[in-house]
LOFITOR-67837 format. One record per residue: residue in three letters; z, y, x of N, C-alpha, C, CB in turn; chain. Coordinates in Angstrom, 2 decimals, padded with zeros to 5 digits, always signed. Glycine has a CB too. Layout:
LOFITOR-67837
ALA / Z / Y / X / Z / Y / X / Z / Y / X / Z / Y / X / A
...
This chain:
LOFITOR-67837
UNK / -021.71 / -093.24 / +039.98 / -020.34 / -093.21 / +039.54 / -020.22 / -094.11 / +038.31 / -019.88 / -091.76 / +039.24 / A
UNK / -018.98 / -094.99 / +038.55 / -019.11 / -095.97 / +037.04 / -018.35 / -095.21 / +036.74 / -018.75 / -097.62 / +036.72 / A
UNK / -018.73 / -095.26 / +034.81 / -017.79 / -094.77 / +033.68 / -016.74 / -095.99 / +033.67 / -018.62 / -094.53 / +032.08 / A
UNK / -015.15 / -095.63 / +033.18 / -014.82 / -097.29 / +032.37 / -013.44 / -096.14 / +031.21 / -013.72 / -099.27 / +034.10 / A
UNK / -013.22 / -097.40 / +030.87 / -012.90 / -096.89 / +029.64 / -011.52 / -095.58 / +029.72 / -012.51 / -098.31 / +028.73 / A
UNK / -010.99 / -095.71 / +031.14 / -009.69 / -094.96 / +031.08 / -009.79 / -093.16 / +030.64 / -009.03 / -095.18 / +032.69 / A
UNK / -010.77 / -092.83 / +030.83 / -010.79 / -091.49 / +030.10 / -010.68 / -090.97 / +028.66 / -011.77 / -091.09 / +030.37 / A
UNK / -011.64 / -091.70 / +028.37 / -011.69 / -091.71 / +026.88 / -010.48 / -092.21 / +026.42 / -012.80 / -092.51 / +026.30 / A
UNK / -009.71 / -093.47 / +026.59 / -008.70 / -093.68 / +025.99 / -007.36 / -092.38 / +026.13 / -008.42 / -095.05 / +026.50 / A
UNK / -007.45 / -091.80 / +027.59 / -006.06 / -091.10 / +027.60 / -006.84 / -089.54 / +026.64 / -005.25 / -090.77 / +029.72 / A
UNK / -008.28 / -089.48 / +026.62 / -008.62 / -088.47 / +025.89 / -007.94 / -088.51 / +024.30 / -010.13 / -088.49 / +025.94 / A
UNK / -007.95 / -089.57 / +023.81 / -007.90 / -090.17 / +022.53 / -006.38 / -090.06 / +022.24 / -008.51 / -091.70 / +022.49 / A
UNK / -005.63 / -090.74 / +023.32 / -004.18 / -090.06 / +023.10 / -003.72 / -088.98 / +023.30 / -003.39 / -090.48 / +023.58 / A
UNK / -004.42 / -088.01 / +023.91 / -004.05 / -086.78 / +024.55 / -004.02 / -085.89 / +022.79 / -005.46 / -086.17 / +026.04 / A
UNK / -005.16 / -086.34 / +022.47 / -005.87 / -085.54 / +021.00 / -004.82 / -086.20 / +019.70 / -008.01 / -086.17 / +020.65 / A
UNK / -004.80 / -087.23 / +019.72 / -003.79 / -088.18 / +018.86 / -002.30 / -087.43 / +018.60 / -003.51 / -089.73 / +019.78 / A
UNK / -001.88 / -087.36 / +019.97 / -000.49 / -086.81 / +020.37 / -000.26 / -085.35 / +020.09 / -000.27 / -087.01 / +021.86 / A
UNK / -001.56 / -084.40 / +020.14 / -001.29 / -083.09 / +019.64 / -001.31 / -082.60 / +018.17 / -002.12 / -082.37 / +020.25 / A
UNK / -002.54 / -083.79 / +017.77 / -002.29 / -083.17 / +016.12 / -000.96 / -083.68 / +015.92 / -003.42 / -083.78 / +014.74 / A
UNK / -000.24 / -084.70 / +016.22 / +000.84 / -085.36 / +015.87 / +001.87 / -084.41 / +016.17 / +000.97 / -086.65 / +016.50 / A
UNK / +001.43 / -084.05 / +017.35 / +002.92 / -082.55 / +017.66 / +002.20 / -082.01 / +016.87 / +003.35 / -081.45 / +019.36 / A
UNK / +001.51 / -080.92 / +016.88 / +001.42 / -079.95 / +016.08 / +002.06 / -080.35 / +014.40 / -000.11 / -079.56 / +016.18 / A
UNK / +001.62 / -081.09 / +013.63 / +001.75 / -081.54 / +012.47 / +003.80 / -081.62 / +012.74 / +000.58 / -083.16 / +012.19 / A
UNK / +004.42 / -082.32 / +013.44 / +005.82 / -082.26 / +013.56 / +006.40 / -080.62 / +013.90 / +006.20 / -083.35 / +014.76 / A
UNK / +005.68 / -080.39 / +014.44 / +005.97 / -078.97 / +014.81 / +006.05 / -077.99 / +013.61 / +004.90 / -078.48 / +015.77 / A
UNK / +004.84 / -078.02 / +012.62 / +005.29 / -077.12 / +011.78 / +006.33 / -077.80 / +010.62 / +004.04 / -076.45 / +011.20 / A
UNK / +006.53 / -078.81 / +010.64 / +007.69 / -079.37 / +009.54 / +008.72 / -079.19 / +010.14 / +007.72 / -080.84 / +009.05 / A
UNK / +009.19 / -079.05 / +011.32 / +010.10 / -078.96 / +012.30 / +010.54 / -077.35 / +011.59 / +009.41 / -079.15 / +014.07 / A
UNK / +009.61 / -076.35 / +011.44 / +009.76 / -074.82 / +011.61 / +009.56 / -074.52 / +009.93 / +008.43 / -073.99 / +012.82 / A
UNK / +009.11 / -075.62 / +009.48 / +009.37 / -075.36 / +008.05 / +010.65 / -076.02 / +007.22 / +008.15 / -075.78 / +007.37 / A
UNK / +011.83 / -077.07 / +007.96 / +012.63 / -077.50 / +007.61 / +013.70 / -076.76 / +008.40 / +012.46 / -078.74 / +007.59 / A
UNK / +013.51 / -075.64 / +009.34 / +014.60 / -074.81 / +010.04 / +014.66 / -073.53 / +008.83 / +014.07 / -074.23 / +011.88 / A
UNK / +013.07 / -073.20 / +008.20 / +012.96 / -072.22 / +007.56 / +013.90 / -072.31 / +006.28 / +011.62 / -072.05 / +007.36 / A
UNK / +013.75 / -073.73 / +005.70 / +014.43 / -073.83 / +004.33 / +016.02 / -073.73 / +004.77 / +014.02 / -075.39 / +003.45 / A
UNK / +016.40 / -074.28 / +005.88 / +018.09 / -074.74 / +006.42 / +018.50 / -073.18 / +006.44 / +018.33 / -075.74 / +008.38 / A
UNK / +017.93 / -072.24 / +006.74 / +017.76 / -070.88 / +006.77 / +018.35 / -070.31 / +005.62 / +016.42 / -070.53 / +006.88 / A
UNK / +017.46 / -070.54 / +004.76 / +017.31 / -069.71 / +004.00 / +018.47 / -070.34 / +002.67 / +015.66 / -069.52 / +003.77 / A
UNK / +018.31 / -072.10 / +003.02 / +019.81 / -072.24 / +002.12 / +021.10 / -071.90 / +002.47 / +020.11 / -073.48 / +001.84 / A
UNK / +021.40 / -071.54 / +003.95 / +022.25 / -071.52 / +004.51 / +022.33 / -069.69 / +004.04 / +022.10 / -072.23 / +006.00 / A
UNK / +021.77 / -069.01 / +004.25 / +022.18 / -066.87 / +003.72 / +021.89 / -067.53 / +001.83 / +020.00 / -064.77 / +004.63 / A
UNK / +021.47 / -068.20 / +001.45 / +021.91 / -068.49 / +000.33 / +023.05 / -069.01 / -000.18 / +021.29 / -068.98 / +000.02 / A
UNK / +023.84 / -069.56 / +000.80 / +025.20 / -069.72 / +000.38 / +026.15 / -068.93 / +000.98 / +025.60 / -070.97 / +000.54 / A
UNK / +025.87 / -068.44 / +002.10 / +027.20 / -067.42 / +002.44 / +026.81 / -065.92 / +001.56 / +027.36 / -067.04 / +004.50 / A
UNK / +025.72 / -065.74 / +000.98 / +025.35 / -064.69 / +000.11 / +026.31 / -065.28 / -001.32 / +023.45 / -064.58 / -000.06 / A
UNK / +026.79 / -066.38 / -001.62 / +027.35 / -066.78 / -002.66 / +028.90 / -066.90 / -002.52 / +026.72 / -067.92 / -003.01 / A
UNK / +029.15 / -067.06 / -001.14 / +030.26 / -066.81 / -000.34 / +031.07 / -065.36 / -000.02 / +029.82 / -067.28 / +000.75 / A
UNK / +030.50 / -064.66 / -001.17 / +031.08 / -063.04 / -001.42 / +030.54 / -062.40 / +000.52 / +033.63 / -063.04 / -001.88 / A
UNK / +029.77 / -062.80 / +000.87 / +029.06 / -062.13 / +002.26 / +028.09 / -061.51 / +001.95 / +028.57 / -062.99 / +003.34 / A
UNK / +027.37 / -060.56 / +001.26 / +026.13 / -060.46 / +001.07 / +025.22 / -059.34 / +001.95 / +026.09 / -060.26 / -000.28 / A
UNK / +024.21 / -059.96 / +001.99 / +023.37 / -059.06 / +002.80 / +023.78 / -059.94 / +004.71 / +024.08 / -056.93 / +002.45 / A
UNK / +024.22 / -060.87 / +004.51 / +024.45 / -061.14 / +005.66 / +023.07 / -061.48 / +006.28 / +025.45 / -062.12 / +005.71 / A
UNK / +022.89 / -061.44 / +007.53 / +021.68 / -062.12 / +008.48 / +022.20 / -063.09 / +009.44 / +020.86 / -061.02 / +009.39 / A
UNK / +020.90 / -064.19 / +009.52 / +021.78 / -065.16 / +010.32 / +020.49 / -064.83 / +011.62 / +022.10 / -067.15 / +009.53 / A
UNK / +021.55 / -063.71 / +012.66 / +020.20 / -063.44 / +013.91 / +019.80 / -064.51 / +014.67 / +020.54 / -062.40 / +015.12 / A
UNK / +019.82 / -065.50 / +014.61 / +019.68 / -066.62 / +015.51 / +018.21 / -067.63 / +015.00 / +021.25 / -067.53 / +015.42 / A
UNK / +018.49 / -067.89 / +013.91 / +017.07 / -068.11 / +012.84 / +015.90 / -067.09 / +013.00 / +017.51 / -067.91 / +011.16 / A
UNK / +016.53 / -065.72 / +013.21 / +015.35 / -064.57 / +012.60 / +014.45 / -065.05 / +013.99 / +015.94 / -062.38 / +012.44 / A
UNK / +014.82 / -065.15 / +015.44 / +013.88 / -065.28 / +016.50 / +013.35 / -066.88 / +016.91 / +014.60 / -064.61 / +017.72 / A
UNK / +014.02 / -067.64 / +016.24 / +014.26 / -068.72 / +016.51 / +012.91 / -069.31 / +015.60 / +015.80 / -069.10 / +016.22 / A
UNK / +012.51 / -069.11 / +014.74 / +011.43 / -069.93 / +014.18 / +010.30 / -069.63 / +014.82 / +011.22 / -069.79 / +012.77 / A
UNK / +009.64 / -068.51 / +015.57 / +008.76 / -068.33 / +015.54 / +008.49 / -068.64 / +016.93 / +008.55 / -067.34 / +014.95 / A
UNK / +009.31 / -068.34 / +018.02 / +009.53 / -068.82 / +019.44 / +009.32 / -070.19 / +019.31 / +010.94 / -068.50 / +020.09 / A
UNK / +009.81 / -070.99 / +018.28 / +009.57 / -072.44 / +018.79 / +008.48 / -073.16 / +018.28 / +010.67 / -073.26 / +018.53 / A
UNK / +007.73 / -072.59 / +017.20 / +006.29 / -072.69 / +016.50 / +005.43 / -072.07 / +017.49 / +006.13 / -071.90 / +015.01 / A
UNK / +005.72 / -071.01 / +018.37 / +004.62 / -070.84 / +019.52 / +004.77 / -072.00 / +020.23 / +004.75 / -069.57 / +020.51 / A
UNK / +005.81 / -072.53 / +020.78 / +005.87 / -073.06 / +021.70 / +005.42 / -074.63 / +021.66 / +007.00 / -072.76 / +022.06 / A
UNK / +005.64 / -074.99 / +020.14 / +005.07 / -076.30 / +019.90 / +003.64 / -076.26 / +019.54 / +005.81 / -076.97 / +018.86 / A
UNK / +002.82 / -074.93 / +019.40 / +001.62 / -074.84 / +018.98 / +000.70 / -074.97 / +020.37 / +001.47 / -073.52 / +018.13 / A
UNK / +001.53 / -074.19 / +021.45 / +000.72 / -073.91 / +023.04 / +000.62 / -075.40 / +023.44 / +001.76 / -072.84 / +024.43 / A
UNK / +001.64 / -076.49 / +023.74 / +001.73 / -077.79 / +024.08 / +000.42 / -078.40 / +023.38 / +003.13 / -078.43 / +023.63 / A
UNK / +000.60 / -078.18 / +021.65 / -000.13 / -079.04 / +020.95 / -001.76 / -078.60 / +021.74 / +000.11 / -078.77 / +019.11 / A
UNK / -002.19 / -077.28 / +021.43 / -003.64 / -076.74 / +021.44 / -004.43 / -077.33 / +023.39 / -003.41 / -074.48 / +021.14 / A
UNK / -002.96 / -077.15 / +024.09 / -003.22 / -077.77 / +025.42 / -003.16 / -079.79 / +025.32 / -001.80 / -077.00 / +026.55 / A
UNK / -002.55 / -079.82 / +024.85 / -002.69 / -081.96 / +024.86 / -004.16 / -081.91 / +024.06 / -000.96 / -083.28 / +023.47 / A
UNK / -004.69 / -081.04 / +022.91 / -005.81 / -081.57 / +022.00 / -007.20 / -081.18 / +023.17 / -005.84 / -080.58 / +020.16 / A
UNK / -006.97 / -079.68 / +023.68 / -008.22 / -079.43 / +024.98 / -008.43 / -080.41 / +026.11 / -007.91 / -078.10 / +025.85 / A
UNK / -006.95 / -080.23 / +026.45 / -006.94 / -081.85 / +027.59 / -007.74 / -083.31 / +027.31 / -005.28 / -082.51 / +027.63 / A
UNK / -007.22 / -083.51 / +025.95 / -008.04 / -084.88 / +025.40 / -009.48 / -084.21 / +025.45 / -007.56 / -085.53 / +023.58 / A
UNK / -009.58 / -083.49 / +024.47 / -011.70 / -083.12 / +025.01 / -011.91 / -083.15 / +026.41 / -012.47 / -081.23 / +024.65 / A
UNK / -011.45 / -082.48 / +027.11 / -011.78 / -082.73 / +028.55 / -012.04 / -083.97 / +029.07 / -010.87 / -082.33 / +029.28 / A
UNK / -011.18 / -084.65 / +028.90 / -011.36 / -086.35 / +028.93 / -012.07 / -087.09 / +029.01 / -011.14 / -086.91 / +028.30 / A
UNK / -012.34 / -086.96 / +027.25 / -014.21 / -087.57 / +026.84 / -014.92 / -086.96 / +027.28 / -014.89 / -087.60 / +025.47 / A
UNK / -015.03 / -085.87 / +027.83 / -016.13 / -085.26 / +027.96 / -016.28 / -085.62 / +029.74 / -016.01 / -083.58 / +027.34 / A
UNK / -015.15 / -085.75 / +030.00 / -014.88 / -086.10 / +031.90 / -015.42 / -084.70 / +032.86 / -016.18 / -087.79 / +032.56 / A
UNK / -014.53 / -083.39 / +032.05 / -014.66 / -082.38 / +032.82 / -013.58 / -082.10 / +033.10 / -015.28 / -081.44 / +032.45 / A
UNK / -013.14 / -081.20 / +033.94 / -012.48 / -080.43 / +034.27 / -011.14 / -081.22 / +034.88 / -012.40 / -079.55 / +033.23 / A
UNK / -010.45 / -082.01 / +035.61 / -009.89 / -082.83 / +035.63 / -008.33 / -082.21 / +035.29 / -010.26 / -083.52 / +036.77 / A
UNK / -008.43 / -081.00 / +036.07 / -006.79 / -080.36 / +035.60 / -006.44 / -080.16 / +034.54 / -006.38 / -079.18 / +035.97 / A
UNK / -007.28 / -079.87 / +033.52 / -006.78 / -079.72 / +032.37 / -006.56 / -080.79 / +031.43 / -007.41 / -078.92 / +031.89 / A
UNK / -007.36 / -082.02 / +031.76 / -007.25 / -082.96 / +031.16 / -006.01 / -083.87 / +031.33 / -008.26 / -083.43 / +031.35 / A
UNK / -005.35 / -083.37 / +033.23 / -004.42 / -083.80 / +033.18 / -003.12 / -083.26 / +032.63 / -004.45 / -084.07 / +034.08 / A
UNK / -003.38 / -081.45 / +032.53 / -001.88 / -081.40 / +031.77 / -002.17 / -081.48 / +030.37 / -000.95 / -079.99 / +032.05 / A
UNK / -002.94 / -081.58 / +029.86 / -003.13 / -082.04 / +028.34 / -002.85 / -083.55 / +028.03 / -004.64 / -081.77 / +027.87 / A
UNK / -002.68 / -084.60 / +029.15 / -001.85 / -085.58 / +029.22 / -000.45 / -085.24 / +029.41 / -002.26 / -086.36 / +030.14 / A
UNK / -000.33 / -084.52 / +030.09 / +001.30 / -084.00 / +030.44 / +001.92 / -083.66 / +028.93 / +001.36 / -082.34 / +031.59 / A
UNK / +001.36 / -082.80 / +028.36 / +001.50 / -082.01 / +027.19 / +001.67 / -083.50 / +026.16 / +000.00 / -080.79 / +026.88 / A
UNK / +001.25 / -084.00 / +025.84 / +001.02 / -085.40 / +025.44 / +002.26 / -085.85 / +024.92 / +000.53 / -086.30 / +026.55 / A
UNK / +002.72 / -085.92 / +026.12 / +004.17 / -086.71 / +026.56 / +005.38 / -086.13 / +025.92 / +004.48 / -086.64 / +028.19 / A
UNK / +005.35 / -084.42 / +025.06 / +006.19 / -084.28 / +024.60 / +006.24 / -085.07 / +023.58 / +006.34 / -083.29 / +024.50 / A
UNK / +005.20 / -085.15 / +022.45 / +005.61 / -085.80 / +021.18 / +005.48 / -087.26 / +021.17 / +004.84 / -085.27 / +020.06 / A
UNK / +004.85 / -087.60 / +021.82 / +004.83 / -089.16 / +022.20 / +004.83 / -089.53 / +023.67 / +003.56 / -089.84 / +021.62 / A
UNK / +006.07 / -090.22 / +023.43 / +006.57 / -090.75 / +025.18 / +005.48 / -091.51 / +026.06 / +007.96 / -092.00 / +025.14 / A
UNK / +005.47 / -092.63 / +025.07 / +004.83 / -093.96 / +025.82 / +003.40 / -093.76 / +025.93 / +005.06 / -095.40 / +025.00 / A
UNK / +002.55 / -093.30 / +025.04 / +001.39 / -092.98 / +024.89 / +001.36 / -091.73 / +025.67 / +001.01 / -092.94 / +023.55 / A
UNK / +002.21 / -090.95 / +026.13 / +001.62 / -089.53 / +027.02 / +001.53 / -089.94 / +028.50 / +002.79 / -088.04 / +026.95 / A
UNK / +002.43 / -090.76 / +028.64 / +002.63 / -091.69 / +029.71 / +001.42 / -092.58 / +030.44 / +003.55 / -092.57 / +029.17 / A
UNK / +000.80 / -092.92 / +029.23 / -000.17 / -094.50 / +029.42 / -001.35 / -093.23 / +029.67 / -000.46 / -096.08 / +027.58 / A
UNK / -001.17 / -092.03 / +028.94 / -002.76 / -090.94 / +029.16 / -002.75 / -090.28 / +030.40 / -002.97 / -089.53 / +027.99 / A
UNK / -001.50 / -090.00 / +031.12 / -001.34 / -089.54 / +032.58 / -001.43 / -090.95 / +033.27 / +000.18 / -088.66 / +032.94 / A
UNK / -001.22 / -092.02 / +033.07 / -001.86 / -092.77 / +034.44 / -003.20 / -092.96 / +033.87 / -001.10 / -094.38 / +035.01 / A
UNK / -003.98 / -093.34 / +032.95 / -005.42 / -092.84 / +032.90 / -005.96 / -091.81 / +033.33 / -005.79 / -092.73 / +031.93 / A
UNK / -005.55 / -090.71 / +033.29 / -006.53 / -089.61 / +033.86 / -006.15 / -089.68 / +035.29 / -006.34 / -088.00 / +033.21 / A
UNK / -005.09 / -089.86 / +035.90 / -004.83 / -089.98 / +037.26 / -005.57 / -090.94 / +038.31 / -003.58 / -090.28 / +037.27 / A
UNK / -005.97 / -092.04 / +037.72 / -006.50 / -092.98 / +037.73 / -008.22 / -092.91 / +037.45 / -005.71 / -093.64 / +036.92 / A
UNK / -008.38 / -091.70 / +037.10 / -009.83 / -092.13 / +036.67 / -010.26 / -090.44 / +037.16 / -010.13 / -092.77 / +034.62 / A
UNK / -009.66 / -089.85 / +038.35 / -010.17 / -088.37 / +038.81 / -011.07 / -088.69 / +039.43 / -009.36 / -087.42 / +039.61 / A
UNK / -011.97 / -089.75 / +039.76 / -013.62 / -089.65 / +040.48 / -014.46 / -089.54 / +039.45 / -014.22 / -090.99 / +041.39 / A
UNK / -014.17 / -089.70 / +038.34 / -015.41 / -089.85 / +037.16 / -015.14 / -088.50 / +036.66 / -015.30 / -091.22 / +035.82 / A
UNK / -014.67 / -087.53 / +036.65 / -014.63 / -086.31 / +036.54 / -015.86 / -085.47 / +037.46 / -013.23 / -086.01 / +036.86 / A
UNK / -016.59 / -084.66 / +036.34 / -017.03 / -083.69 / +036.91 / -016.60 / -082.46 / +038.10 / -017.24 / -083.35 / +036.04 / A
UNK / -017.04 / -082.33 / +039.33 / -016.59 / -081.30 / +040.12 / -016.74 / -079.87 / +039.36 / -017.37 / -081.36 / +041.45 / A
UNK / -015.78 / -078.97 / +040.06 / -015.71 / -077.81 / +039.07 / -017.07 / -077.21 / +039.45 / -014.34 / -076.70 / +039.24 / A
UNK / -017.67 / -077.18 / +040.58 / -018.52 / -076.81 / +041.16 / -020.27 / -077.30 / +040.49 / -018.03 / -077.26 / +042.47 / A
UNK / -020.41 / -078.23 / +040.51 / -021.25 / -078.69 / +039.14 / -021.12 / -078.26 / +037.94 / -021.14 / -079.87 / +038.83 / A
UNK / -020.12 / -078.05 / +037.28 / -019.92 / -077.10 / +036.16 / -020.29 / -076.10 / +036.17 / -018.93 / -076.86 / +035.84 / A
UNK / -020.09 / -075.13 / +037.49 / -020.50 / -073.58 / +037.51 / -021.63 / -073.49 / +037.88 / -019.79 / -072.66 / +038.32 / A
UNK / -022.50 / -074.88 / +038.69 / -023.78 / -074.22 / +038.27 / -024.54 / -075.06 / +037.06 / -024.78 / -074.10 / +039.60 / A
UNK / -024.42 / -076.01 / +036.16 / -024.57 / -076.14 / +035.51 / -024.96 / -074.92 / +034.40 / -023.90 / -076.82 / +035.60 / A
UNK / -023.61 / -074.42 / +034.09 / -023.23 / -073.16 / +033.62 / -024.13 / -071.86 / +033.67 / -022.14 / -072.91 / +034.27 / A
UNK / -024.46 / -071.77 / +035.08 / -025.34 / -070.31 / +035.75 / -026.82 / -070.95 / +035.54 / -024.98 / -069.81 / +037.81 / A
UNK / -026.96 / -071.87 / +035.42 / -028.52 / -072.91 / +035.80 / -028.78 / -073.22 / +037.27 / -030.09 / -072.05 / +035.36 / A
UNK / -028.16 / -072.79 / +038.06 / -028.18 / -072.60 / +039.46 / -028.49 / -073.97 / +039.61 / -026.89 / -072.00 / +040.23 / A
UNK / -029.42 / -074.58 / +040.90 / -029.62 / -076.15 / +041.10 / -029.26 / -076.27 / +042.52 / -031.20 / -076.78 / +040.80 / A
């Protein structure tokens, strides 16, 4: 089986693209947090007090999971990659990719699509795994 370079590269963006989401993701949930909290800071000044804004209270943390699951799946996907296991995961960790960066999640799904013979069978893995020969 030849190696060539398309794994590793969509690995590299796969991993690139998640710290990059992740890192947007929590400024994302830390600039909703402050909009928050200036916002019951002024209708609290607005003779409203004690008001809650319910929409914020569920809203930060639903979307910090949700940008954390994408991120932790595009960064496993990229290991998978380099490592040229597991091919499904490597491909939705390209998929995953594609939220925070278009073009580059893009260029890492036709690499891994493109390069599913140089992937380990799952089946070699499990006996790898067991020692089984």
């Amino acid at each position: 089986m030849e190696r060539t370079w398309r794994p590793t590269t969509a690995g590299m963006l796969s991993i690139i693209a998640g710290i990059v989401g992740a890192i947007t993701g929590l400024a994302v949930v830390v600039t909703i947090f402050l909009a928050g909290a200036s916002l019951e800071f002024l209708l609290q000044i607005a003779s409203e007090p004690y008001q809650e804004i319910p929409a914020l209270a569920w809203f930060e943390p639903g979307i910090l999971i949700v940008i954390l699951v994408i991120a932790v799946v595009a960064i496993a996907g990229g290991i998978c990659a380099l490592k040229r296991r597991i091919w499904g995961l490597a491909l939705a960790g390209s998929i995953c990719a594609l939220a925070p960066f278009v073009i580059p999640g893009i260029l890492a799904i036709v690499f891994v699509s493109q390069s599913k013979s140089e992937f380990e069978s799952t089946a070699m893995v499990t006996d790898e795994a067991t020692g089984d020969t």
